[in-house]
N, C-alpha and C positions, 0 to 999 in steps of 0.2 A: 628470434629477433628481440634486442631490446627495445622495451617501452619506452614510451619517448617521455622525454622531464623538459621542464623547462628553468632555466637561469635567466629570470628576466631582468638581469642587471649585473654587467660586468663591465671591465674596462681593459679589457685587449688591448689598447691601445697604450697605453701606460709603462713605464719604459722598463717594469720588473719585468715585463715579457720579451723585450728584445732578444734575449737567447736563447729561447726557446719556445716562440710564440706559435708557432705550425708545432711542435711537439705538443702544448697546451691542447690546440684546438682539435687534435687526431685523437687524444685523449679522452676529451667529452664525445665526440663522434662518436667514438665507436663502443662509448654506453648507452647513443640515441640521445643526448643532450644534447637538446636547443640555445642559442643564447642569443640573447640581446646585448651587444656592444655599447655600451654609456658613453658617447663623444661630447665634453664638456670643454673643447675648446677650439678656435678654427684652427688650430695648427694641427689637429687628429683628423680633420675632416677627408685629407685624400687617403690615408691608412682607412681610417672606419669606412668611407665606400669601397675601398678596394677588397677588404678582407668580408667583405657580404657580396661582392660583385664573386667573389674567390669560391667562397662557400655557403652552398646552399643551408646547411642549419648556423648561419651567423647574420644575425640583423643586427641593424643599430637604430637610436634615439640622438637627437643633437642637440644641444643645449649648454646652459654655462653654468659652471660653479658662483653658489647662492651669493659667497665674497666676494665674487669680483663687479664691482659696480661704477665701470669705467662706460660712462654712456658711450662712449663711442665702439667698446667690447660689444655690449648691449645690442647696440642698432648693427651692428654687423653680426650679430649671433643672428638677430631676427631677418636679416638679408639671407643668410645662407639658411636659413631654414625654409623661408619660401623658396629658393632656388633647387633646396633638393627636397622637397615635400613628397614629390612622388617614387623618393627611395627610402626615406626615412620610416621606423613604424609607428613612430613619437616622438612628442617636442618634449626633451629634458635629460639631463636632471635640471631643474631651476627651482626655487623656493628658498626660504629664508633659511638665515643660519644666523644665531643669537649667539654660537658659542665661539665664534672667530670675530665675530663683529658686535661690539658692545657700545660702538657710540650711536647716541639716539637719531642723530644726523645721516649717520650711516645707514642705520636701521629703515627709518624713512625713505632711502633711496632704496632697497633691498626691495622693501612693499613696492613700492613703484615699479619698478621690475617687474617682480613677477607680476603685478597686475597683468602687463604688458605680454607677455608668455600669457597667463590663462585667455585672455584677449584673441592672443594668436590660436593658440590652441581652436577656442571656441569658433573663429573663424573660418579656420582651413578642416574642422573638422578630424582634428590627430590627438591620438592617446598624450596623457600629459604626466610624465614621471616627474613627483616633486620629493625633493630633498627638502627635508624641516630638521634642525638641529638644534634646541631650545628655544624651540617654537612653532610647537605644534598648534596652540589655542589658535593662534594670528592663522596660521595656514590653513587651517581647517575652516575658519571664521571665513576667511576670502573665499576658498573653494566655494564654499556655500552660498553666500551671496550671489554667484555667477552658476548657482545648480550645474558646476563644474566638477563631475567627479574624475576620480586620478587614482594613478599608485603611487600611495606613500612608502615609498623605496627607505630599508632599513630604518621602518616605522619605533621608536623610542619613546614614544606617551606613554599616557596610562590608558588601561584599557577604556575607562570612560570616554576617553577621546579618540579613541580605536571604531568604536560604537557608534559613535556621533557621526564621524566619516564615513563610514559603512551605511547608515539611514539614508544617503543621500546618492550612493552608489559606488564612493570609494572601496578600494580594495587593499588590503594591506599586507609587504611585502615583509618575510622572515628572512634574515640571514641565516649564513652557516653558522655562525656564534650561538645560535640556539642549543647547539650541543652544550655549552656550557656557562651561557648567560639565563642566570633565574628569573630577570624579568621577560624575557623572549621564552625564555618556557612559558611564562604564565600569560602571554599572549596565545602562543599557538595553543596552547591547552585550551583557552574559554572563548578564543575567537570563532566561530564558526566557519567548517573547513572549504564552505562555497565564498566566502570572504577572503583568502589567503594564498598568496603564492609565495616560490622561491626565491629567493635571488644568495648568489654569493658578495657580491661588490668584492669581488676579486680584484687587486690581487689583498682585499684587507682584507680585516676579520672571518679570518680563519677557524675552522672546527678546533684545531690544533693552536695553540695562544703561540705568537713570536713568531709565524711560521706564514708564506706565502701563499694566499690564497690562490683556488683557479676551478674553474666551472666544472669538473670532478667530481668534487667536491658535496655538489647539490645532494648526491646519494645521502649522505650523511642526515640532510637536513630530513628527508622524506622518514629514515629510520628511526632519527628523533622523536620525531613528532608523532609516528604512527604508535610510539612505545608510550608517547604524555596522552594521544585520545584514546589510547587501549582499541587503534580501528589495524587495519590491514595497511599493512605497506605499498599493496595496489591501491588501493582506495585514494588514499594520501597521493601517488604516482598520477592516477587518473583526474582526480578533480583538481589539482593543483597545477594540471597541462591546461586541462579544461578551458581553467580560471584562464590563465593567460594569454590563452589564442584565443578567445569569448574577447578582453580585453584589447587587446593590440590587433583586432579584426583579422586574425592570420586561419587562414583552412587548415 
């Protein structure tokens, strides 16, 4: 029997898999990968429950991309989020993004936001995947305030800021690109491995650079990593499942 891995952050729903999305997911299955489905927008919301109502190792998370900050997207993210809270395993991705959005006007409504996510979050009592993309200090900073810890999904600080979120019970997520990204090396190398899960954010960043990702894939990342801590490739397998279903409250 394969050991089970988990991908806690994919996006199934995204339209590179339209031709071969049950080919995709028959794939991870049947190496025992788990995945978490990333639905970032309401128009994914009846695909992301159907394809976890479908199969048993596919959850999803519901939340909205960090850019879009159309209060009216907003308040209807947070509407379907209480409506399906008891399918959901987590609110997100939501959190700031500095590197699509650079006016300060903008930015300001970004923070407001996700205030409003960590808020829900803290409320309904659900795991909270945050997206931060040149802006970790701010997201980290908020978490904190609200003793709101999360997974920082395709984590990009420095490790100091990797550390900081982790003191307070954040957990931080590796892509596949670890295979050939030297600062995601030199996270999973110094991070400690009760602090760290998988994720591919399929269908990007890819082990393979130009190339489609897909929750597969994760093998990759366990092989990497087990070869930068010098530990066993179980090992890496085992607490990195651990971490994840400890995280997102799953048996």
């Amino acid at each position: 029997m394969n050991p089970i891995l988990f991908d806690v952050h994919c996006h199934l729903c995204f339209p590179q898999f339209d031709a071969d999305r049950e080919a995709v997911i028959k794939r991870a299955s049947e190496l025992g990968i788990q995945m978490i489905n990333a639905s970032v927008s309401l128009e994914e919301i009846p695909k992301a429950s159907m394809l976890s109502s479908k199969h048993e190792n596919v959850y999803w998370t519901l939340g909205l991309s960090a850019s879009k900050t159309s209060a009216e997207k907003v308040e209807k993210t947070i509407q379907a989020i209480r409506k399906n809270q008891t399918q959901i395993v987590g609110i997100g991705e939501v959190g700031l993004d500095y590197y699509w959005v650079k006016e300060e006007s903008r930015g300001e409504i970004e923070r407001k936001n996700f205030e409003n996510f960590i808020n829900l979050a803290v409320e309904l009592n659900l795991p909270l995947v945050v997206h931060s993309r040149d802006a970790e200090e701010d997201c980290i900073s908020m978490l904190a305030k609200h003793n709101k810890k999360a997974l920082l999904h395709c984590f990009s600080g420095t490790l100091e800021q990797a550390e900081k979120a982790i003191k307070f019970g954040c957990i931080i997520s590796i892509p596949t690109n670890v295979t050939h990204s030297k600062m995601r090396q030199n996270l999973a190398e110094r991070l400690p491995l009760k602090s760290i899960v998988l994720e591919t954010d399929a269908p990007y960043l890819s082990p393979t650079p130009k190339t489609r990702n897909e929750p597969v894939n994760i093998k990759k990342s366990v092989e990497k990593i087990a070869e930068l801590k010098k530990i066993s490739i179980q090992e890496v397998e085992n607490t990195t499942t651990e971490n994840a279903k400890h995280f997102f409250n799953l048996k």
